[in-house]
C-alpha positions in Angstrom: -7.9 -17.3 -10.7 -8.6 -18.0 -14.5 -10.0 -15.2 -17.1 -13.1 -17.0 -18.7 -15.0 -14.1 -19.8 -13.9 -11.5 -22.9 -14.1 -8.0 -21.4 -12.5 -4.5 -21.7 -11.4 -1.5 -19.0 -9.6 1.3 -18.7 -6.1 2.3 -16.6 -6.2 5.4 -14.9 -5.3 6.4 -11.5 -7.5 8.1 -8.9 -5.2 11.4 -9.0 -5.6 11.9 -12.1 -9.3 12.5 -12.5 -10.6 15.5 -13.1 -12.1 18.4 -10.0 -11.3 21.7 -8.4 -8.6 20.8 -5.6 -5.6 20.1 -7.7 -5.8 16.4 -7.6 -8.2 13.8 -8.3 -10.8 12.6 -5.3 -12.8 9.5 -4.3 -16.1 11.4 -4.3 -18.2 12.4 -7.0 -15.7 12.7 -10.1 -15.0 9.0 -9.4 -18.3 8.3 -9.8 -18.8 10.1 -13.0 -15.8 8.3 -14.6 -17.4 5.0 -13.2 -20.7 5.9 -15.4 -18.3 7.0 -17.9 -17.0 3.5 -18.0 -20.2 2.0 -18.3 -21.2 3.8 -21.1 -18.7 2.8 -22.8 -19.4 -1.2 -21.8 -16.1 -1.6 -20.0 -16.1 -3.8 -16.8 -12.7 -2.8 -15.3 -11.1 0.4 -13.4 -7.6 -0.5 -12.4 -5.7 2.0 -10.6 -2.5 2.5 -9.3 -1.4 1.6 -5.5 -3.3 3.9 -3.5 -1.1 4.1 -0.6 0.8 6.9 0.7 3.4 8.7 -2.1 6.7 9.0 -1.4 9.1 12.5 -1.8 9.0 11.9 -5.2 5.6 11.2 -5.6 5.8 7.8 -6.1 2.9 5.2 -5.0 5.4 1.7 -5.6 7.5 3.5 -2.7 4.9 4.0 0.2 5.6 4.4 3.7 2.7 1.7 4.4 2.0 -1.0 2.7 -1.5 -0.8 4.2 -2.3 3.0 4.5 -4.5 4.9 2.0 -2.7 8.4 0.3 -5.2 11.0 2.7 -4.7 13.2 -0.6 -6.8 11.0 -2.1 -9.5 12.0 0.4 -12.7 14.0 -1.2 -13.0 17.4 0.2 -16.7 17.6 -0.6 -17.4 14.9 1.4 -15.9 16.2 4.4 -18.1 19.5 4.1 -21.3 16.9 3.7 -19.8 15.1 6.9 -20.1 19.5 8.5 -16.0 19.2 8.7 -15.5 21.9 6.7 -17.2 24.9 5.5 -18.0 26.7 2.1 -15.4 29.1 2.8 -12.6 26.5 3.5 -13.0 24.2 0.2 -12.9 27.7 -1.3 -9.2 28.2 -0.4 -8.4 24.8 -1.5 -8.9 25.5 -5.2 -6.1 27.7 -6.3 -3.8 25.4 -7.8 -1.7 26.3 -11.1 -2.8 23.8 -13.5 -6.0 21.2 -14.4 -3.8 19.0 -16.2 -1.2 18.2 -13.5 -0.7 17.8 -9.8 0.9 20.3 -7.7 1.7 18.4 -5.3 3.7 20.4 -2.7 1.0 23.1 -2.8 -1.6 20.3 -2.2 0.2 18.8 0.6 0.6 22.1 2.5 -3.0 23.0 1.7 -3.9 19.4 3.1 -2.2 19.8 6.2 -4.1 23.1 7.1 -7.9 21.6 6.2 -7.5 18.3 7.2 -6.2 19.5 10.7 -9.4 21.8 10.5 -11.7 18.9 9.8 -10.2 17.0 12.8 -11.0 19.6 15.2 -14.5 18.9 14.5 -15.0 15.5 14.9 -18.5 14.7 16.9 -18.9 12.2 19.9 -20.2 9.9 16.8 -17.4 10.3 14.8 -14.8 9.8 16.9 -17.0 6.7 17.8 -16.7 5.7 14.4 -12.8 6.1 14.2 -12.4 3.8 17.3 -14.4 1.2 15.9 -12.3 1.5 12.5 -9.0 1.2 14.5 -10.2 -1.5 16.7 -10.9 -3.4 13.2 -7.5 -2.5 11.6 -5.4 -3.4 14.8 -2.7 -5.4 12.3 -1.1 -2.3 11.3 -2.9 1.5 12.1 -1.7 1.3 15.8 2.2 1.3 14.0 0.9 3.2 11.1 -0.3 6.1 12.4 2.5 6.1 15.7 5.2 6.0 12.9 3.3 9.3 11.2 3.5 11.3 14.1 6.5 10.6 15.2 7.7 11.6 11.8 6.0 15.0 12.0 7.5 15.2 15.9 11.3 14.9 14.5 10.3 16.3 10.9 11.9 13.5 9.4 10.5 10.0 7.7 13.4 8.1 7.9 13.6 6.4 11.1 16.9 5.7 11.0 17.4 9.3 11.9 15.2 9.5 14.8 17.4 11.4 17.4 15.8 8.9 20.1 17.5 5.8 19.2 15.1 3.7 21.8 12.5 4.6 19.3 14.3 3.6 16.5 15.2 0.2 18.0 11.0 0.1 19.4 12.2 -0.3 22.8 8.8 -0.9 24.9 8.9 1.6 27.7 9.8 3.9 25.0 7.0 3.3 22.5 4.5 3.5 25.6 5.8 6.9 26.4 5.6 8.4 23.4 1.9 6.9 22.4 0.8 8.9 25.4 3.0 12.1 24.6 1.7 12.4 20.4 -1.7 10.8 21.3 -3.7 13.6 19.6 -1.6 13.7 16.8 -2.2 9.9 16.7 -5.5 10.3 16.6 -5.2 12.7 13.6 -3.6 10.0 11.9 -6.6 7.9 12.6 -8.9 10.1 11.5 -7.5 10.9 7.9 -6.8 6.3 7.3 -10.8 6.4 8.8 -11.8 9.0 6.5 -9.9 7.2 3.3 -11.3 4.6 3.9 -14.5 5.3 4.7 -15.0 7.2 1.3 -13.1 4.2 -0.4 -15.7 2.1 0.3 -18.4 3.9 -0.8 -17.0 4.6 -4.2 -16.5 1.1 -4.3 -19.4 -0.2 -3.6 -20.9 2.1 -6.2 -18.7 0.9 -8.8 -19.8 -2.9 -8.1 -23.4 -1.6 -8.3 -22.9 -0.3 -11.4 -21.3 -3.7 -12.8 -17.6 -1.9 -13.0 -14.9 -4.1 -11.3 -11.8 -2.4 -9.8 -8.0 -3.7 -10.0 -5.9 -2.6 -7.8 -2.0 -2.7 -7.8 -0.2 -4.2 -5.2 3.7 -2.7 -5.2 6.0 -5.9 -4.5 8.2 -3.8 -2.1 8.0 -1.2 0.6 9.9 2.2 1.3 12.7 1.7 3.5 10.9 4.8 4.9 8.6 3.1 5.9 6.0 2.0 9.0 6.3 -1.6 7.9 10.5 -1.4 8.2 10.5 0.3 11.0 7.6 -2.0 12.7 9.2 -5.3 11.7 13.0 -5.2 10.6 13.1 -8.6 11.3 11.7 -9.0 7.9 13.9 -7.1 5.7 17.5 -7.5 5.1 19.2 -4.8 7.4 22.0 -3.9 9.5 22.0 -3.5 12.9 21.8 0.5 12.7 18.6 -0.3 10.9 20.1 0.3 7.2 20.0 -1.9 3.8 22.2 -4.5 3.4 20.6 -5.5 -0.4 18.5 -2.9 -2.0 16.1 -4.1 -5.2 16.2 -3.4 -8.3 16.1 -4.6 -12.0 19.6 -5.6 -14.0 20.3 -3.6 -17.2 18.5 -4.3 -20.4 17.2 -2.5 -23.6 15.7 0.3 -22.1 18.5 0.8 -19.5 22.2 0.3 -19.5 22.4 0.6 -15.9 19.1 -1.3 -15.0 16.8 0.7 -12.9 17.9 0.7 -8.7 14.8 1.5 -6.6 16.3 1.1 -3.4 13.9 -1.1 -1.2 15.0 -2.9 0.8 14.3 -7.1 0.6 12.7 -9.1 1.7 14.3 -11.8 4.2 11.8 -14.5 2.8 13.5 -17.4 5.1 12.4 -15.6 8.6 9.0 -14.9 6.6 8.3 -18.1 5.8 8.6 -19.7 9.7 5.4 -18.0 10.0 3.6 -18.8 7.1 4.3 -15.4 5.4 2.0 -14.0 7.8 2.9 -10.3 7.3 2.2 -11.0 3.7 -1.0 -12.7 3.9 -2.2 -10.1 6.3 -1.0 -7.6 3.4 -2.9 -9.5 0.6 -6.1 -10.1 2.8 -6.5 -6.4 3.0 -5.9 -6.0 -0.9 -8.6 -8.7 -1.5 -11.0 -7.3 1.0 -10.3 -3.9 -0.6 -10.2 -4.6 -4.3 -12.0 -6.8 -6.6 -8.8 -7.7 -8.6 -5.3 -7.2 -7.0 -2.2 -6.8 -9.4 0.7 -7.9 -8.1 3.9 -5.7 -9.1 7.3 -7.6 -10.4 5.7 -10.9 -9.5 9.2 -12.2 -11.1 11.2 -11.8 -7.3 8.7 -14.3 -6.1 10.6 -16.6 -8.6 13.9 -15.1 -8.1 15.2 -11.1 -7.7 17.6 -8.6 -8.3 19.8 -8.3 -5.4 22.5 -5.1 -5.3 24.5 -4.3 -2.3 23.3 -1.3 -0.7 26.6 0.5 -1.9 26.1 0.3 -5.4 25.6 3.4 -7.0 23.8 2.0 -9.8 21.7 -1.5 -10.4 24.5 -3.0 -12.8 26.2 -5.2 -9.8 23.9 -7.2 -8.5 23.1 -10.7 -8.5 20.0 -13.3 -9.1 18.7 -14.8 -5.6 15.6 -17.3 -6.1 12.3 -16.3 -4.3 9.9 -18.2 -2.6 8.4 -19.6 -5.2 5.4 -22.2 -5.3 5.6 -22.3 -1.4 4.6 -19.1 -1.2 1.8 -19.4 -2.8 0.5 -22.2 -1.6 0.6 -21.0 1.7 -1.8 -18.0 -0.4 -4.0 -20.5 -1.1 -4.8 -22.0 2.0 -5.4 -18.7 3.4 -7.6 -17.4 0.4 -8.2 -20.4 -2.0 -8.4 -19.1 -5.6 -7.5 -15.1 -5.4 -8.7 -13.2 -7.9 -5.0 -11.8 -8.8 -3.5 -10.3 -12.0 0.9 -11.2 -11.9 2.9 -8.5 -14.0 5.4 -10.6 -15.4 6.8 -8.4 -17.5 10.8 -8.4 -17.8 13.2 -11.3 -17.9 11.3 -14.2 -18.9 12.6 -17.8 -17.7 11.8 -20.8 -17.4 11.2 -20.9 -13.6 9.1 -17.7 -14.0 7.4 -19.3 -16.8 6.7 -22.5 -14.6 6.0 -20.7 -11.2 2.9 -18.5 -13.5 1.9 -22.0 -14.6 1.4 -23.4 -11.2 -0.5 -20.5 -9.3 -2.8 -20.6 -12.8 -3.1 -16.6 -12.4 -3.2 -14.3 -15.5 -0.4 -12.8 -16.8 0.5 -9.4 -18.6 1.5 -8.8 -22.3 2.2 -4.9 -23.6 1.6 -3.8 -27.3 4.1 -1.5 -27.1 6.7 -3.9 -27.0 5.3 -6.0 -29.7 7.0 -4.0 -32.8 10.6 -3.3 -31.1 12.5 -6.4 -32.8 11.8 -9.1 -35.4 12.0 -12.0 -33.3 8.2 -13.6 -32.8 7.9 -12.2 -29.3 5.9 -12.6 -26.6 4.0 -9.3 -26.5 2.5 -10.0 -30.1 -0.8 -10.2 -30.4 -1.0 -13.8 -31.7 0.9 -15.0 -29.2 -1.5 -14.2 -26.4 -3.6 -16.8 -24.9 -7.1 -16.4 -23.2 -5.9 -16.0 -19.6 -4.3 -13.0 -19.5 -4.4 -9.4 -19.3 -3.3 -7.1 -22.3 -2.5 -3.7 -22.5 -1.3 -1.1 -25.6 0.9 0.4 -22.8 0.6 0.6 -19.2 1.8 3.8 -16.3 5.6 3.0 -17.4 5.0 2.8 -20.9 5.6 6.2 -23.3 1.4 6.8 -24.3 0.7 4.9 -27.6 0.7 8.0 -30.2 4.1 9.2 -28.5 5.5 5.1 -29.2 4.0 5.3 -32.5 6.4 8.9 -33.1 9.4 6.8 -31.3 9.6 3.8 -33.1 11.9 4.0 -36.1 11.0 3.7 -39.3 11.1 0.0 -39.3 9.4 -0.4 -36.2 6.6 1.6 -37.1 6.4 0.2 -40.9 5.9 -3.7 -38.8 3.3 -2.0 -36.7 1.1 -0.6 -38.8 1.6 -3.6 -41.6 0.8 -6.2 -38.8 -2.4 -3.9 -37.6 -3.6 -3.4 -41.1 -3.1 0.2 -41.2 -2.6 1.2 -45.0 -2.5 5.4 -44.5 0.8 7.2 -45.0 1.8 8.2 -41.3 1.8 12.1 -42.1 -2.4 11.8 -43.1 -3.2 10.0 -39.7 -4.7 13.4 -38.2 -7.3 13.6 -40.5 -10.3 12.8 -38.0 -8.1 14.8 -34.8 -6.1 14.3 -32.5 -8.0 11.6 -30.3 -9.4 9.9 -33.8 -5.7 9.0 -34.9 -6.6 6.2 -37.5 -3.6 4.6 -36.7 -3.8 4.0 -33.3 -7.2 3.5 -33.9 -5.9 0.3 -36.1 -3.4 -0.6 -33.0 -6.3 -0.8 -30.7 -8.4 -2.8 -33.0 -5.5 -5.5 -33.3 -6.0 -5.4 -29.3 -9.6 -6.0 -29.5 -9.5 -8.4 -31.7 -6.7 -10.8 -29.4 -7.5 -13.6 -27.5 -6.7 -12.4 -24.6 -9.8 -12.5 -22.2 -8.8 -8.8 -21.0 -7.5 -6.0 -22.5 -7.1 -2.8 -20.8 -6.0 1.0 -22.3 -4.6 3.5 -20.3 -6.7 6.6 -20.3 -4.3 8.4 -22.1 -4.4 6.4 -25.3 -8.0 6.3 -25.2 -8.3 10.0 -25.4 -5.2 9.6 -28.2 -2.7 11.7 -26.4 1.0 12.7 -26.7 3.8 11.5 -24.8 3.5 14.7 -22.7 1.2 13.0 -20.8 2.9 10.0 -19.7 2.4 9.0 -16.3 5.9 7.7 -15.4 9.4 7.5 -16.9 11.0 4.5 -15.1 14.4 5.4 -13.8 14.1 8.6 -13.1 12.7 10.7 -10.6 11.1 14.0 -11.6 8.2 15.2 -13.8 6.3 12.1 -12.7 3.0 11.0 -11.4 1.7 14.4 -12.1 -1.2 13.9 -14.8 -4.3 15.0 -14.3 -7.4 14.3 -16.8 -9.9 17.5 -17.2 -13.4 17.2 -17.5 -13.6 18.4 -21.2 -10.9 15.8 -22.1 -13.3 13.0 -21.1 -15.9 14.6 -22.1 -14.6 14.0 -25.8 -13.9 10.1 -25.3 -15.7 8.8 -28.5 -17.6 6.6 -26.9 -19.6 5.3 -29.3 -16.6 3.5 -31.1 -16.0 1.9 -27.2 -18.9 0.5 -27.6 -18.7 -0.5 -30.8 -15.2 -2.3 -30.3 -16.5 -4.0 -27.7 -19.5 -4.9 -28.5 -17.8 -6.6 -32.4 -14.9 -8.1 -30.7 -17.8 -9.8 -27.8 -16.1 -7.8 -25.0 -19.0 -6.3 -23.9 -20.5 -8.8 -20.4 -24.0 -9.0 -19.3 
């Protein structure tokens, strides 16, 4: 897939949209940011992976690679769908803050309503839910077994089952237990049939209104996880079921012990006997389900970090070369031409270099990172090229004002010299906090690149501080929490949008 046409969008992830149940919804505040989008003559929404979060919160660690977050799920809709009454999404607004996600108040909330709305499922519904499963039988039937038999032993990691013929899937054991949990089974069913459902619609209404989503596709999967525990054969593990290799980046500027995340790898030599067909079962339903996919850390298809399980940090670990080209051929005969963005951020080599050259999909450049050294890098502005993707910062990055404060003197001198911004630093309020002339300046260098897309994340839109970054990579709390509020987009200037993209010929149709 090539970028031909100049066009603009905006990153922001579902939960953090605006509304009255502590976290953001696919119903009706989705559509108002998709009209929000429009006005503003943006094509793209790209969101974060919308699978289930892990105990951190975390959507690159999901316990499905296929499963939508049920969080996600709009309560409105399930009063329109007379699940739920007037009463009931009253108790499901007293959450502490609008600007960010409570989420263990949510989740216990959840648990009550949804359970609720699954009580009153009609003949026709359920009829509905059967036909979805029936249509999803690649994964749900494990998906939604693996759920309840988490909430059975109150306990996610399967390694800890106390029934260790279910944690080695012996048949007569998984036949058993499907009959035993069957409702609770069916609860699961429900709550992927509802996300989904409501997915879908949104959706469709954002292709109606011209607006294009991207999603993200996480390269690995939670050893937690329904896909580990459904096909170990996959993934590099012991015989008690545990890591052998976890993943992870090496050190590097912005950590002296790189970053260990922990999933488990892939085995990509068993994969490939098959064709990759877990994979291209995986990326089917991204395709069906978004109009872009962004594949995370598309470098381990060239060649990953590999740290023994033991390691107690991501320092130790080794280079092991991917599956390369192969891999996605094997992609393309499946689904010739695949409208897929590849984050390439990080080490850049040659092999990496050639294996983006080969599949012809865009790649990723960050702003950000433009103004950190000297050297004519990569992430400068005139050293884009038409088919790829560019962003002032993306859901790892500090927001853009909160890099502008972080850069050093020098850094910051470069920036605003190589963006044409001529105000001392100190004067840059002038117009407020959202009109910030100098980030202003930033996103006009943007604008102006060559790059065929460019995409802001919500925050820097709206010109906010680093308190509102999304994520911090590396660590594990206070993230994933941010949460727009309807008077915050309410005061997007979107008249200078428009204007940007309409001057830089960003604006399609």
């Amino acid at each position: 897939m090539q970028l031909t046409k100049r066009s603009s969008g905006v990153l922001m992830h579902i939960s953090s949209l605006p509304g009255d149940y502590g976290i953001g919804t696919l119903g009706l505040e989705a559509q108002n940011f998709i009209d929000l989008l429009v006005s503003m003559n943006c094509t793209y929404w790209q969101i974060l992976p919308t699978g289930p979060v892990d105990d951190y919160f975390s959507p690159y660690k999901s316990i499905s690679a296929f499963a939508g977050n049920p969080l996600l799920i709009d309560l409105d809709i399930l009063f329109q769908w007379d699940l739920l009454s007037k009463d009931e999404l009253s108790s499901c607004q007293s959450f502490d803050s609008p600007y960010s996600i409570n989420y263990s108040a949510i989740i216990k909330n959840r648990k009550t309503i949804f359970k609720l709305a699954f009580s009153r499922l009609t003949h026709k519904q359920n009829e509905r839910i059967r036909n979805y499963c029936e249509a999803n039988s690649e994964w749900l039937p494990d998906f939604s077994l693996y759920s309840a038999l988490s909430d059975f032993f109150s306990e996610n990691d399967w390694t800890k089952w106390i029934d260790t013929n279910l944690v080695h899937r012996n048949p007569s054991a998984l036949s058993s237990v499907r009959a035993k949990l069957a409702e609770e089974i069916n609860y699961h069913n429900f709550l992927q049939y509802a996300y989904d459902k409501q997915w879908r619609d949104l959706k469709n209404y954002a292709n109606s209104k011209g607006i294009k989503i991207i999603g993200d596709l996480p390269i690995y999967v939670a050893h937690t996880s329904s896909d580990v525990w459904s096909h170990p054969e996959l993934f590099q593990l012991n015989n008690k079921g545990y890591p052998l290799e976890v993943a992870g980046v090496p050190p590097d500027y912005f950590s002296e012990n790189g970053q260990l995340w922990g999933n488990p790898l892939y085995r990509w030599d068993v994969m490939k006997e098959n064709g990759y067909s877990w994979w291209m079962n995986r990326l089917k339903t991204a395709l069906l389900t978004y109009d872009y996919v962004r594949i995370d850390h598309f470098r381990s298809f060239s060649a990953y970090w590999s740290i023994p399980a033991s390691e107690p940090t991501a320092k130790n670990g080794r280079w092991v070369s991917g599956p390369g080209i192969d891999f996605f051929n094997a992609l393309n005969n499946c689904f010739p031409n695949p409208n897929i963005i590849a984050e390439d951020l990080g080490l850049q080599d040659v092999a990496l270099t050639e294996l983006l050259y080969q599949t012809g999909f865009p790649g990723m450049r960050i702003m950000e990172f433009a103004f950190m050294d000297n050297n004519d890098n990569i992430h400068l502005p005139h050293n884009y090229k038409p088919n790829m993707v560019v962003y002032s910062g993306t859901h790892d990055n500090n927001t853009l004002l909160g890099t502008l404060f972080e850069y050093s003197i020098e850094q910051r001198t470069y920036a605003f010299n190589y963006c044409g911004y001529n105000d001392q630093w100190e004067n840059q309020w002038q117009l407020g906090g959202y009109h910030s002339l100098s980030c202003r300046a930033f996103i006009r260098t943007l604008w102006q690149s060559v790059a065929n897309l460019v995409i802001l994340p919500i925050q820097d839109i709206c010109g906010f501080g680093k308190d509102t970054r999304m994520n911090k990579p590396g660590t594990t709390s206070n993230n994933w929490l941010f949460r727009m509020t309807r008077d915050g987009l309410s005061q997007i200037d979107i008249d200078w949008m428009k204007q940007m993209n309409s001057i830089y010929k960003r604006t399609i149709g």
